[in-house]
GUKEVO-910078 format. One record per residue (C-alpha): residue number from 1; residue in one letter; x negated, z, y negated. Coordinates in steps of 0.25 Angstrom, whole numbers, plus 2048, in hexadecimal, padded with zeros to 3 digits. Example, Ala and Ser with C-alpha at 12.3 -4.5 7.8 and 13.67 -1.06 7.14 Angstrom:
<pts>
(pt 1, "A", (7CF, 81F, 812));
(pt 2, "S", (7C9, 81D, 804));
</pts>
This chain:
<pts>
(pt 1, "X", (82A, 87A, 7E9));
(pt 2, "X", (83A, 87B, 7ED));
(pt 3, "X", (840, 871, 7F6));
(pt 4, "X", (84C, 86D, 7F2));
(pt 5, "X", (859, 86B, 7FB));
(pt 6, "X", (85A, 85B, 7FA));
(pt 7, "X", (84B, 85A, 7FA));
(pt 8, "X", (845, 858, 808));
(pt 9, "X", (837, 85B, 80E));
(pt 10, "X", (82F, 84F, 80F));
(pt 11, "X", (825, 84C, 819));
(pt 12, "X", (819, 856, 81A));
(pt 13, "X", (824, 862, 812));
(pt 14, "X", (822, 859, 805));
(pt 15, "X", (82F, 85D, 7FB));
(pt 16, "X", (833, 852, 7F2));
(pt 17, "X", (82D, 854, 7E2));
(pt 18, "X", (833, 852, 7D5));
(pt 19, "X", (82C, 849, 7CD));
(pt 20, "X", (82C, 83C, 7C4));
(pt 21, "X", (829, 830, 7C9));
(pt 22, "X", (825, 826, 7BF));
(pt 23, "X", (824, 817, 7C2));
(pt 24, "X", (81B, 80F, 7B7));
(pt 25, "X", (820, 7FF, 7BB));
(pt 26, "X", (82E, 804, 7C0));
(pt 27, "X", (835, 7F7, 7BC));
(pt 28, "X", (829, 7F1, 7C3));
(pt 29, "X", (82B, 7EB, 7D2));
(pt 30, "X", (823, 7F4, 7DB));
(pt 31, "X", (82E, 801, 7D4));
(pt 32, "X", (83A, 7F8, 7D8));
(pt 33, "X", (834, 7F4, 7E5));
(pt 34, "X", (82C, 801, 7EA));
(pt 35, "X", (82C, 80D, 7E2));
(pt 36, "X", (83C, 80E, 7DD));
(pt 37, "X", (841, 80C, 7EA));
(pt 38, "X", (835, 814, 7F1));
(pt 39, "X", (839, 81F, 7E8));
(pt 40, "X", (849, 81D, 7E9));
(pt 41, "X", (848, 81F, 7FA));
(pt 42, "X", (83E, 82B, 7FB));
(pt 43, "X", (84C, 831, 7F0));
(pt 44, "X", (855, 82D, 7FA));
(pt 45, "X", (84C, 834, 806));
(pt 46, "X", (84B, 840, 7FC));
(pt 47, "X", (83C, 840, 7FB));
(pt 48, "X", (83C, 83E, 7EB));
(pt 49, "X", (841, 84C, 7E4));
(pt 50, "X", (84E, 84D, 7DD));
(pt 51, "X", (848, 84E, 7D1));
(pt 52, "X", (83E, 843, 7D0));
(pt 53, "X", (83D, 83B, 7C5));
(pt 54, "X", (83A, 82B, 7C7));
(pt 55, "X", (835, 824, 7BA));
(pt 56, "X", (834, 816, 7B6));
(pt 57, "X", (82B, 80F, 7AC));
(pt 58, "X", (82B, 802, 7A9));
(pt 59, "X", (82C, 7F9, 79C));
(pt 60, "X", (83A, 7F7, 79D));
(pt 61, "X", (847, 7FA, 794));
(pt 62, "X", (84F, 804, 79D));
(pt 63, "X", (854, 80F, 79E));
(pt 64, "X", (856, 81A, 7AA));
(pt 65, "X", (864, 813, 7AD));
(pt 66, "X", (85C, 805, 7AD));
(pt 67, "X", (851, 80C, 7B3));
(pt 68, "X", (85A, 810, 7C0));
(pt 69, "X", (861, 802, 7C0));
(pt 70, "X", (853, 7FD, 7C3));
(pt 71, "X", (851, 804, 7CD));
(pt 72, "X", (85F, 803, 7D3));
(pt 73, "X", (85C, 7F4, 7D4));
(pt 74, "X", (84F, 7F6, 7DB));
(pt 75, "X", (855, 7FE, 7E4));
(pt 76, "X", (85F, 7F6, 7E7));
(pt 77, "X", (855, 7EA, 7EA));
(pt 78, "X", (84A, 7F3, 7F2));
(pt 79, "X", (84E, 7FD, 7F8));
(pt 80, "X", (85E, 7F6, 7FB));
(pt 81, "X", (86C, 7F2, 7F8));
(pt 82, "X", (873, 7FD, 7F5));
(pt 83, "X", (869, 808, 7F1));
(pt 84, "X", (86E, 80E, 7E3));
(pt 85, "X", (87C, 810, 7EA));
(pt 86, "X", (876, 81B, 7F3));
(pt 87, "X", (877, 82B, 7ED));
(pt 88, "X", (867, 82A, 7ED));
(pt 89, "X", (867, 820, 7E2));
(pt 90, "X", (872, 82A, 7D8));
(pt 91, "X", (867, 834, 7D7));
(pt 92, "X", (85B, 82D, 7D9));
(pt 93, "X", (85E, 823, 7CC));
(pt 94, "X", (862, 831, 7C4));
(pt 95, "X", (851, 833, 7C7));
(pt 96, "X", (84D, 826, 7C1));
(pt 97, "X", (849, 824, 7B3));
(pt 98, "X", (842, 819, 7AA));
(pt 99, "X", (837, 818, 79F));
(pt 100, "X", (837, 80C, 799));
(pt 101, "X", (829, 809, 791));
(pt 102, "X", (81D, 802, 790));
(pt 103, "X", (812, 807, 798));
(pt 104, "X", (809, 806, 78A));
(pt 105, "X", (813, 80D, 783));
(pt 106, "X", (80D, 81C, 782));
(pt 107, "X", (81C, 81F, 77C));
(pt 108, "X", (81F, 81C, 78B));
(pt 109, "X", (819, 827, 793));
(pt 110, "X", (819, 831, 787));
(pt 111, "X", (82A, 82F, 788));
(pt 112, "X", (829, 82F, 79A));
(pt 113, "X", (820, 83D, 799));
(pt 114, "X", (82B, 842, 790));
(pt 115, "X", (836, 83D, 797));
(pt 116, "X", (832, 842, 7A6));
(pt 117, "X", (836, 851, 7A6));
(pt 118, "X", (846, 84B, 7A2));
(pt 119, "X", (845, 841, 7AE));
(pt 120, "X", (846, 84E, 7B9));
(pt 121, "X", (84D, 85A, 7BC));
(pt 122, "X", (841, 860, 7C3));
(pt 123, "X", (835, 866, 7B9));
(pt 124, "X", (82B, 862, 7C2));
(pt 125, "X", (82E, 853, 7C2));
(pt 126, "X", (828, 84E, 7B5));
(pt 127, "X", (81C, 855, 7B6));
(pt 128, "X", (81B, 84F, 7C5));
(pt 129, "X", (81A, 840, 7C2));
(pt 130, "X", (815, 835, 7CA));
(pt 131, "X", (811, 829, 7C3));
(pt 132, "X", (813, 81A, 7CC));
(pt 133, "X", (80A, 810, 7C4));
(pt 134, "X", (814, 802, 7C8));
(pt 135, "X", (80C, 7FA, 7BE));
(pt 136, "X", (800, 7F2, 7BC));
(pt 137, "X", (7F4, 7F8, 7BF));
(pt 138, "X", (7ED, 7F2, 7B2));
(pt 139, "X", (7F7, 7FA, 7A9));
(pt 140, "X", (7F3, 807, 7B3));
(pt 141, "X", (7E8, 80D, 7A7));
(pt 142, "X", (7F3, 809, 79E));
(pt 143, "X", (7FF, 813, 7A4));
(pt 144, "X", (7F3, 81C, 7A9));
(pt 145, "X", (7EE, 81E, 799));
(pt 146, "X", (7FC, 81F, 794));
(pt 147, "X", (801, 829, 79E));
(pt 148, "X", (7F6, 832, 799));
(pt 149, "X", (7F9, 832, 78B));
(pt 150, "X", (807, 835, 78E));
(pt 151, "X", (804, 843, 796));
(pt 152, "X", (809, 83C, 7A2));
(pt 153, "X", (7FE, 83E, 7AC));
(pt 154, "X", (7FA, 84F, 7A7));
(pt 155, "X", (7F8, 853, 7B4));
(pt 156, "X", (7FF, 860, 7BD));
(pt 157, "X", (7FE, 865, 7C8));
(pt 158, "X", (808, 86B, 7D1));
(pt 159, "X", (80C, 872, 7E1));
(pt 160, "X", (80F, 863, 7E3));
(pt 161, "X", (803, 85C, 7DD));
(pt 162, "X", (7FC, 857, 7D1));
(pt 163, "X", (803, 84F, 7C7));
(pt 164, "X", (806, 843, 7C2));
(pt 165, "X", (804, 839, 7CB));
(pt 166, "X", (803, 829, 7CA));
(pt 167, "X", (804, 81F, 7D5));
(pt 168, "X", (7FE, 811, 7D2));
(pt 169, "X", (7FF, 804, 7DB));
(pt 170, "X", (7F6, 7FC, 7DF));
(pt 171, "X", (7EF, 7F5, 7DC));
(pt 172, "X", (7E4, 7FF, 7D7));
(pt 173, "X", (7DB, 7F6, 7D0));
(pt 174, "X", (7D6, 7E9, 7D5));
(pt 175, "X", (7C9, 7EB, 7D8));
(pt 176, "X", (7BD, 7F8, 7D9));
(pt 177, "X", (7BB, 7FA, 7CB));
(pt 178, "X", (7CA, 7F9, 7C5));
(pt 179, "X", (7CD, 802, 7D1));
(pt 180, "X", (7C2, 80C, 7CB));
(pt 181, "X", (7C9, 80C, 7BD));
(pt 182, "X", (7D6, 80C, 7C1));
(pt 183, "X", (7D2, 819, 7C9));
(pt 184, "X", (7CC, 820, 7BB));
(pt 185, "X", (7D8, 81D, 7B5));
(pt 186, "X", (7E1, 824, 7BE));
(pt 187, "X", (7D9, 830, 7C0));
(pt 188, "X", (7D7, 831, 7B1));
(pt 189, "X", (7E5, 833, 7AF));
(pt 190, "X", (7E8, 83B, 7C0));
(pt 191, "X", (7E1, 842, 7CA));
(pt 192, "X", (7DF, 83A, 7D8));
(pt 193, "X", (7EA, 843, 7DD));
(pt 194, "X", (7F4, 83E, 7D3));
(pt 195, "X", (7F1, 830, 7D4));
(pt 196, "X", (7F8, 826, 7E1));
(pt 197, "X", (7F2, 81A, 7E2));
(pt 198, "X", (7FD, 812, 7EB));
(pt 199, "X", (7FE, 808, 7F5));
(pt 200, "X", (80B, 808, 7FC));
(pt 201, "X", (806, 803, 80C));
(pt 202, "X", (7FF, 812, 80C));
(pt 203, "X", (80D, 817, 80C));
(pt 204, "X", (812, 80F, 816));
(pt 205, "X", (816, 816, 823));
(pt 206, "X", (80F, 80E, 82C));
(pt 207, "X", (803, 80F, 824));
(pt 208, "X", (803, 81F, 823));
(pt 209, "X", (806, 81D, 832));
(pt 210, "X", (7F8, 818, 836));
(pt 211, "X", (7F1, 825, 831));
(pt 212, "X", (7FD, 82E, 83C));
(pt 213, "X", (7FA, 821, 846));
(pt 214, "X", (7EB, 821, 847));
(pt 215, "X", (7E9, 832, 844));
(pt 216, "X", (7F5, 838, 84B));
(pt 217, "X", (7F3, 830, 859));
(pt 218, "X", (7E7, 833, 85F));
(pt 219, "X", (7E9, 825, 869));
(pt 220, "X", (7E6, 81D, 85C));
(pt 221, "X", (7DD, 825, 854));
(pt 222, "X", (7D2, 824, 860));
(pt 223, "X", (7D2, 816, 860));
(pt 224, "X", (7D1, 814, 852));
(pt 225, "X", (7C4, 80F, 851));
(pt 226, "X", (7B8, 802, 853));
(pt 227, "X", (7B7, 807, 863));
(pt 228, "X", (7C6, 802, 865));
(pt 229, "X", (7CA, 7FB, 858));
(pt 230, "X", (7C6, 7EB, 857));
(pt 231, "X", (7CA, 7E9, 848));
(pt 232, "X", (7D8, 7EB, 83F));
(pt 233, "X", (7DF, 7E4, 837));
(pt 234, "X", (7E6, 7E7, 82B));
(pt 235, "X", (7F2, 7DB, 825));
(pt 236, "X", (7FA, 7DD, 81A));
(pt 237, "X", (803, 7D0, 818));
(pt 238, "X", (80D, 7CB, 80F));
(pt 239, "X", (817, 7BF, 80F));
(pt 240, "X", (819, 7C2, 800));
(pt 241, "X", (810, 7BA, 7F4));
(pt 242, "X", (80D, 7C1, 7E9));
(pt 243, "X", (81A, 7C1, 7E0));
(pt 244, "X", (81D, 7C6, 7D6));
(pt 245, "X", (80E, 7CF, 7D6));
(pt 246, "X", (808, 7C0, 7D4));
(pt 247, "X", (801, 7C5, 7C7));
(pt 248, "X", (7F9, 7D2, 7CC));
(pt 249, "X", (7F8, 7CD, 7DA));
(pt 250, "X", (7EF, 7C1, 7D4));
(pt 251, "X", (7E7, 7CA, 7CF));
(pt 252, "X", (7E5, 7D4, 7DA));
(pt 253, "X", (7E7, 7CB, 7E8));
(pt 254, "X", (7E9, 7D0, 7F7));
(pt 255, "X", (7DB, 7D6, 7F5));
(pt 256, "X", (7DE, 7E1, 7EA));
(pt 257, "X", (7EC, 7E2, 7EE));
(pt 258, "X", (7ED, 7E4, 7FD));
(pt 259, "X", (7DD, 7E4, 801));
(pt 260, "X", (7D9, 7F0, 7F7));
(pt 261, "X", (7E6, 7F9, 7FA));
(pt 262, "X", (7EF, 7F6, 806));
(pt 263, "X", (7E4, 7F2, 80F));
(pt 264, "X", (7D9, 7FA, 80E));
(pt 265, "X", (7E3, 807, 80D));
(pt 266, "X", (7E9, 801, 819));
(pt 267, "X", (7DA, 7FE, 821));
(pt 268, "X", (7D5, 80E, 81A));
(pt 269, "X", (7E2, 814, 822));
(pt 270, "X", (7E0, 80E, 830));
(pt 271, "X", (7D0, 810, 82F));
(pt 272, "X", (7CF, 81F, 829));
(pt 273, "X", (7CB, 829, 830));
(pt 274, "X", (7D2, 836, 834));
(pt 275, "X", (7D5, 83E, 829));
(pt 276, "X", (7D0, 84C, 82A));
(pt 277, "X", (7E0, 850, 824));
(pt 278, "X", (7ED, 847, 821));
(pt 279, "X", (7EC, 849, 812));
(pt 280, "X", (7E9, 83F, 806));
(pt 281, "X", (7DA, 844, 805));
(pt 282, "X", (7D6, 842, 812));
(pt 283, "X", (7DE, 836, 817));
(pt 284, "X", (7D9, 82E, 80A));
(pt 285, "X", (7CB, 833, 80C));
(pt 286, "X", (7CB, 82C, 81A));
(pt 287, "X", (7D1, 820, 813));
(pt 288, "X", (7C5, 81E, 808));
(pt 289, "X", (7BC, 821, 815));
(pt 290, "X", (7C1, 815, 81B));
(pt 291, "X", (7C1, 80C, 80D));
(pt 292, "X", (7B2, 811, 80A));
(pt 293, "X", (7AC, 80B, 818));
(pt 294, "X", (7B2, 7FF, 817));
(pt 295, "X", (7A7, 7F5, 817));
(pt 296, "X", (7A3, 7EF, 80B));
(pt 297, "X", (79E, 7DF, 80B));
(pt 298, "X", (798, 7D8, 803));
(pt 299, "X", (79D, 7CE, 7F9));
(pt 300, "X", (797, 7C0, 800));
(pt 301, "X", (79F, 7C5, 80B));
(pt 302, "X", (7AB, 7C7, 808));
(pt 303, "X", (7AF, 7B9, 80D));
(pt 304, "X", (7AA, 7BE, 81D));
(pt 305, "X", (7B5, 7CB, 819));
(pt 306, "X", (7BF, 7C7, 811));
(pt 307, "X", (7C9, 7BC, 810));
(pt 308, "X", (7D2, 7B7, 804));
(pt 309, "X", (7DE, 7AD, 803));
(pt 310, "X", (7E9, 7A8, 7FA));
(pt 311, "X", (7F6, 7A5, 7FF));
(pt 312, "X", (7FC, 796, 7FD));
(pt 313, "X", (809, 791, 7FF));
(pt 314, "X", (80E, 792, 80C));
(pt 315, "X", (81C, 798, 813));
(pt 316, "X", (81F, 7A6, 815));
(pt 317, "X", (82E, 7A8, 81E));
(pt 318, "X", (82F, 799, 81C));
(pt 319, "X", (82E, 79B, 80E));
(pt 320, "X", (825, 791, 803));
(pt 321, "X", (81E, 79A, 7FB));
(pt 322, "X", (813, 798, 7F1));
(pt 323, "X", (804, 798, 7F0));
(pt 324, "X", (800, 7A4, 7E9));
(pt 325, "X", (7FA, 79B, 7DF));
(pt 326, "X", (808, 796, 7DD));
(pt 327, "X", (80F, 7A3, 7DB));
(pt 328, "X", (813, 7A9, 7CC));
(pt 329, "X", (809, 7AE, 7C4));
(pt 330, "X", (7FE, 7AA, 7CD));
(pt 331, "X", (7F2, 7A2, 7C8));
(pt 332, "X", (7F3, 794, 7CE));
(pt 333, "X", (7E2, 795, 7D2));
(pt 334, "X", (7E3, 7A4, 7D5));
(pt 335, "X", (7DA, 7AA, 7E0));
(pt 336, "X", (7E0, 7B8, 7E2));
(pt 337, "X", (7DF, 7BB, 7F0));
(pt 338, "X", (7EC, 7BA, 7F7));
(pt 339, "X", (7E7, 7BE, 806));
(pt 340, "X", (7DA, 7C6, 80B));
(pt 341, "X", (7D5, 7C8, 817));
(pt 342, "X", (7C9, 7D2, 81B));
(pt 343, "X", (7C1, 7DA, 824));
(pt 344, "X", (7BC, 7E6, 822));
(pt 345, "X", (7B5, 7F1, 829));
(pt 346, "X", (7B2, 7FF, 82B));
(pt 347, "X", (7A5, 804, 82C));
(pt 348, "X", (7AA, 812, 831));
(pt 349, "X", (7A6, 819, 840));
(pt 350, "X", (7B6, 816, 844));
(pt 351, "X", (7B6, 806, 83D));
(pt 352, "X", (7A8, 802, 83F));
(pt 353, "X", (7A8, 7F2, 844));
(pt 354, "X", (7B9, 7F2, 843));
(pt 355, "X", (7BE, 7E7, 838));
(pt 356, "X", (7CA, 7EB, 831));
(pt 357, "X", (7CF, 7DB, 82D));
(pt 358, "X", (7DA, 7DB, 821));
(pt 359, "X", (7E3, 7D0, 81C));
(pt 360, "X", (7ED, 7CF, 812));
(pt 361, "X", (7F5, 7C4, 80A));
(pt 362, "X", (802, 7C0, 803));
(pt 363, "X", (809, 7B4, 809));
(pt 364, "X", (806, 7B8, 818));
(pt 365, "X", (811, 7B3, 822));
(pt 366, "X", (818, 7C2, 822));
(pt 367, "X", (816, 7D1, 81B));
(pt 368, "X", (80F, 7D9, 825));
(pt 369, "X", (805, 7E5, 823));
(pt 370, "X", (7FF, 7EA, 82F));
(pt 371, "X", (7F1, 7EF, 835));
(pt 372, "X", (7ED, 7EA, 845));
(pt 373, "X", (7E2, 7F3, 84B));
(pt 374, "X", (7DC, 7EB, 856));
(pt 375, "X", (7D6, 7F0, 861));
(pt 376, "X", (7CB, 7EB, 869));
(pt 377, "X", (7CC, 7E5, 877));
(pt 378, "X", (7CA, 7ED, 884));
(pt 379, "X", (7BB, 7EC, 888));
(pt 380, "X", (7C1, 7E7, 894));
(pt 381, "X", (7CA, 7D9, 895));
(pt 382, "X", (7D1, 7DB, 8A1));
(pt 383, "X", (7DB, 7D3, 8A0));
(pt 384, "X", (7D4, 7C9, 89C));
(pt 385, "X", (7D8, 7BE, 893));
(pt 386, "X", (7E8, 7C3, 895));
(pt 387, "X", (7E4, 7CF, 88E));
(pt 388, "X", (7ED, 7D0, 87F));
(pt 389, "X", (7E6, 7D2, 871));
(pt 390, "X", (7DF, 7DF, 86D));
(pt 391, "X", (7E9, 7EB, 86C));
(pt 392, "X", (7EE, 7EC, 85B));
(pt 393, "X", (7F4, 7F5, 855));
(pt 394, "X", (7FB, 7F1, 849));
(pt 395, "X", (800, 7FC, 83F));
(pt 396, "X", (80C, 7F4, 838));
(pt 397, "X", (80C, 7F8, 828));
(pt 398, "X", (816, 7EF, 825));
(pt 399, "X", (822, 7EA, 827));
(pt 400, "X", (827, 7F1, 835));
(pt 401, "X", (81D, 7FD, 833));
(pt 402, "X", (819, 801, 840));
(pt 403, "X", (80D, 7FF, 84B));
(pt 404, "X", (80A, 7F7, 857));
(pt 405, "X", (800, 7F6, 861));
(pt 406, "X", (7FE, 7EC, 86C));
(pt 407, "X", (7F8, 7ED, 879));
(pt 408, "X", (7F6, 7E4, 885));
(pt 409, "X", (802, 7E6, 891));
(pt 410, "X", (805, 7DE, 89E));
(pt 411, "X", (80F, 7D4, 89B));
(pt 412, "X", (81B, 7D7, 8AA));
(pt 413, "X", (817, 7CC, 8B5));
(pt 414, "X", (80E, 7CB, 8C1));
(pt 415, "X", (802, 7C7, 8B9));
(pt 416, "X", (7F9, 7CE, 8AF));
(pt 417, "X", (7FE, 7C9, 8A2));
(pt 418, "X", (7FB, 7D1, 896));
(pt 419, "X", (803, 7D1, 887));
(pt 420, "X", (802, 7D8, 87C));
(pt 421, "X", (80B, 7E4, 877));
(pt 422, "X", (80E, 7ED, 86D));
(pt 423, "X", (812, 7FA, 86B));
(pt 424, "X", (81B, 7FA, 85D));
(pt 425, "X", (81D, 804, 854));
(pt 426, "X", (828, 802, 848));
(pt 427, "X", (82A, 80D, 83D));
(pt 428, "X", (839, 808, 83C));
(pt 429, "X", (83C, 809, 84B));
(pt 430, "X", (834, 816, 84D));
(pt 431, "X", (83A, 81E, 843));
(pt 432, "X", (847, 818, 840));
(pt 433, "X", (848, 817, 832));
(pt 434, "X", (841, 80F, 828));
(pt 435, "X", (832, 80F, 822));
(pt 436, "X", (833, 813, 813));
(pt 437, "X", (82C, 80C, 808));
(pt 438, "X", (81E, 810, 808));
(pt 439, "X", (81F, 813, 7F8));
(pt 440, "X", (82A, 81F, 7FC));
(pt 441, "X", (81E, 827, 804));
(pt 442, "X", (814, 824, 7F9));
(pt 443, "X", (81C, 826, 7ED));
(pt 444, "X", (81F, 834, 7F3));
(pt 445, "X", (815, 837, 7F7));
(pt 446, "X", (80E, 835, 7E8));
(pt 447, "X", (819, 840, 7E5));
(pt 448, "X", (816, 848, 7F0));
(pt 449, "X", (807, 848, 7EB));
(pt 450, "X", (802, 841, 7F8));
(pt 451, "X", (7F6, 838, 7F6));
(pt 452, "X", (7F4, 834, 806));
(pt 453, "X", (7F9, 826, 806));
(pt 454, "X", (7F3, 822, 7F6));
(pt 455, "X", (7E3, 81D, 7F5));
(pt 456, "X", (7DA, 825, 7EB));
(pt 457, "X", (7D3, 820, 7E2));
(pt 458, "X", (7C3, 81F, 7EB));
(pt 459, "X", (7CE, 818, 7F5));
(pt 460, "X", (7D2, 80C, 7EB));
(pt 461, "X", (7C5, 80B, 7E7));
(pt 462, "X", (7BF, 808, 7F5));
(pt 463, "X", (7C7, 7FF, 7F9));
(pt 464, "X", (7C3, 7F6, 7EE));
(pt 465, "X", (7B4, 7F9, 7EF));
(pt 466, "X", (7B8, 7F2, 7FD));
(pt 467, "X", (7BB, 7E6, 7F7));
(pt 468, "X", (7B3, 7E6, 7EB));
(pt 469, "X", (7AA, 7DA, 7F3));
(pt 470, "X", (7B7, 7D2, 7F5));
(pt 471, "X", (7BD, 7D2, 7E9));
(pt 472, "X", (7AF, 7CD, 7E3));
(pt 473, "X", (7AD, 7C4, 7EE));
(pt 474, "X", (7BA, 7BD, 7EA));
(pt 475, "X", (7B8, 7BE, 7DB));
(pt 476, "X", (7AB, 7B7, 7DC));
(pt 477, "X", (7B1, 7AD, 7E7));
(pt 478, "X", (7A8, 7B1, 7F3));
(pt 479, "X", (7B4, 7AF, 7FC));
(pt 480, "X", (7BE, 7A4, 7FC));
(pt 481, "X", (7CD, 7A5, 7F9));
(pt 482, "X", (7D7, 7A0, 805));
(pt 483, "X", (7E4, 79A, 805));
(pt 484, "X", (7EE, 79C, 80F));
(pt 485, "X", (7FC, 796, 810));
(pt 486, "X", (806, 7A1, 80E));
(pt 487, "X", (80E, 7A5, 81B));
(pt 488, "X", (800, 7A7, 821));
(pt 489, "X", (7F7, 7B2, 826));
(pt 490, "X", (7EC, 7AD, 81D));
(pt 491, "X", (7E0, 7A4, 81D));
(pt 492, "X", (7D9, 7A1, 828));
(pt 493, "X", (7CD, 7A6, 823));
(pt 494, "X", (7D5, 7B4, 824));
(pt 495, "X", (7D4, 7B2, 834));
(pt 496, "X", (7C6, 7AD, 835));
(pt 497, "X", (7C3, 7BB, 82F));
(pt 498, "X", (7C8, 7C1, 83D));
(pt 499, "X", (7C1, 7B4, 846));
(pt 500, "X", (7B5, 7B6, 841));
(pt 501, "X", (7B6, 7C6, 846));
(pt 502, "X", (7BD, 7C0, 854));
(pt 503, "X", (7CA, 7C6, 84F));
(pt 504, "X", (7D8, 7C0, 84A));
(pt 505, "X", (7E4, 7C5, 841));
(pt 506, "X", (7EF, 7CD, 847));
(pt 507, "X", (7FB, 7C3, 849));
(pt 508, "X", (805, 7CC, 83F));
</pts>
């Protein structure tokens, strides 16, 4: 492969490649929101080729000029004021181009397979297509079986991998045996390597940051264990209600939508092991290591392990907002899950004994992702009762990507007074530029054939063998459903979870 002039190196000596980039749902709110203007910044870095192709489908009217308007205005909203008046946007909109059809119309992909080679000025691009399912998973069989029909998924193979490829969101399924199906279809149409199961807080910088943190620091990975590590916590809050995913969020709920993906991936990345290489194969083997010994329980006790809550009106930033039973298109009696809280453990040589507790809930005072590793107390007390809280480090996901760590120090004086400290460190401040959207990394790296940050399929199906229990527990009513007012950290009973243990919630 040549390097062109205008085409930079990437990191790890990867040249941009000429491909097509088709989005199924491209009039859809996550291709405004994320994937057009995740797409639109890594061209202005000149990490997408100059001949790359970006595709829309949906069941619209337009044409490629409509099509570019589209985006313009997306753009403009998302990524800012002003966008399309920057030379990127001249020659980025010249490599945008619509296909307006049904996704049950086989007319549809039969006229996108013919049209692709027309759609770039490299030969290589058509045949190198990725695939970015933006849509529904219950049409997934649906696009899957007509994109078969049409020739769009005959395979080849290349110097820069194995082609096509297809991206599908989350969620991926809704419980073990869908999750199973789901899989059979996808690998009835691609090999693993060609399919990229997504979740966008992988990419995230602080995120891919704790595998560098805990392996390439020798202070931290030998104390990365139950001899010095009292429990962790893993948070993911949002001030937000459901919006205007009301319809599929009551039928998924916090569980199947943050618990199966964000939070196990999360927990899988900060407990693995050391990986024998820093590729996809060995660092996701280590993952499913971790997912595979996580404890199972049973389903009478579920209520002892996990915690489940709706919000109710309340204020958020001195706001009124509804209860969730209030919100459009939500059934007035529903019992979808809103919050959950849970304990897990590891039973591995490193994790035996340690509880990893997780929490998560819409409605929540502010938007906060973060893990808090705790550390246990000296043997010793010496300072007596003036000695501070435990020493936490916190990895800060999001907002303010970063890390702390807090530690005991003598407040000036005569007397021996102690406080706590921290030592802070902020992405932003340390690097002086701003932290990239996660989907940029991960939509390259889809093109770039690099599966590190994306689960596989045993890894999907794990982590909802975990909660196969909770999900029947609840269906058959073995647990009860709280209510908190919203612009609070949850139910009470959430806390209890930690009393019962001797332990409390991080204040966030």
């Amino acid at each position: 492969m040549t390097l062109l002039d205008d085409a930079p190196i990437l990191g790890g000596g990867r040249t941009p490649i000429p491909c097509t980039f088709v989005i199924f749902g491209a009039a859809g709110d996550l291709a405004k929101r994320k994937l057009l203007p995740a797409l639109y910044r890594v061209w202005q870095q000149k990490h997408l080729h100059r001949d790359t192709a970006i595709v829309g489908v949906a069941r619209r009217d337009w044409d490629d000029n409509a099509f570019r308007e589209e985006v313009a205005a997306a753009l403009e909203e998302f990524v800012g004021p002003g966008t399309t008046k920057q030379p990127e946007w001249e020659t980025f909109s010249r490599r945008l181009f619509f296909a307006g059809f049904d996704m049950t119309d086989q007319d549809g992909y039969k006229a996108l397979h013919d049209r692709l080679p027309e759609m770039s000025a490299s030969e290589d691009a058509p045949r190198r297509t990725v695939f970015y399912l933006s849509i529904p998973p219950e049409v997934f069989q649906l696009v899957l079986g007509q994109l078969d029909e049409s020739g769009l998924t005959d395979s080849t193979t290349d110097a820069c991998g194995k082609w096509p490829r297809i991206v599908v969101e989350k969620p991926f399924g809704r419980d073990l045996e869908s999750s199973i199906e789901l899989n059979k279809l996808l690998v009835g149409s691609f090999s693993e390597e060609q399919i990229y199961r997504i979740d966008h807080y992988l990419g995230k910088e602080s995120v891919q940051n704790m595998l560098v943190f805990r392996f390439g620091n020798t202070i931290y990975e030998s104390i990365w264990n139950r001899r010095y590590i009292d429990h962790m916590q893993i948070t993911v809050a949002e001030d937000l209600g459901v919006g205007t995913r009301a319809g599929t969020y009551e039928q998924m709920g916090a569980l199947r939508d943050i618990v199966q993906n964000h939070l196990i991936q999360l927990l899988a990345t900060v407990a693995m092991e050391p990986p024998s290489a820093f590729d996809s194969r060995h660092v996701r083997n280590e993952k499913i290591k971790v997912m595979e010994s996580i404890r199972k329980i049973n389903e009478e006790d579920v209520a002892e392990y996990f915690v489940r809550a709706q919000y109710t009106a309340g204020k958020i930033k001195g706001t009124d907002v509804p209860a969730y039973r209030d919100e459009d298109r939500i059934a007035p009696n529903s019992v979808t899950e809103t919050f959950v809280a849970g304990k897990f453990f590891i039973d591995t040589w490193r994790w035996s004994g340690v509880p990893f507790y997780i929490r998560t809930g819409k409605r929540l005072p502010k938007r906060i992702t973060q893990i808090d590793i705790v550390f246990k107390e000296p043997p010793m007390l010496l300072f007596g009762r003036r000695s501070p809280h435990a020493n936490v480090l916190t990895m800060r996901i999001q907002p303010d990507e970063g890390i702390s760590l807090s530690f005991a120090a003598k407040t000036p004086g005569i007397s021996l007074d102690l406080a706590t400290v921290q030592m802070d460190f902020l992405y932003s401040q340390a690097f002086r530029q701003d932290i990239g959207d996660a989907y940029e990394t991960l939509l390259l790296d889809v093109i770039q054939g690099d599966s590190m940050l994306f689960a596989r399929a045993d890894m999907h199906n794990a982590a909802w063998e975990v909660l196969v229990p909770v999900i029947r527990a609840w269906e058959d009513t073995l647990a009860p459903l709280y209510r908190y007012p919203s612009g609070t950290w949850g139910p009470e009973a959430a806390s209890d979870l930690l009393r019962q243990d001797g332990r409390e919630w991080r204040p966030l």
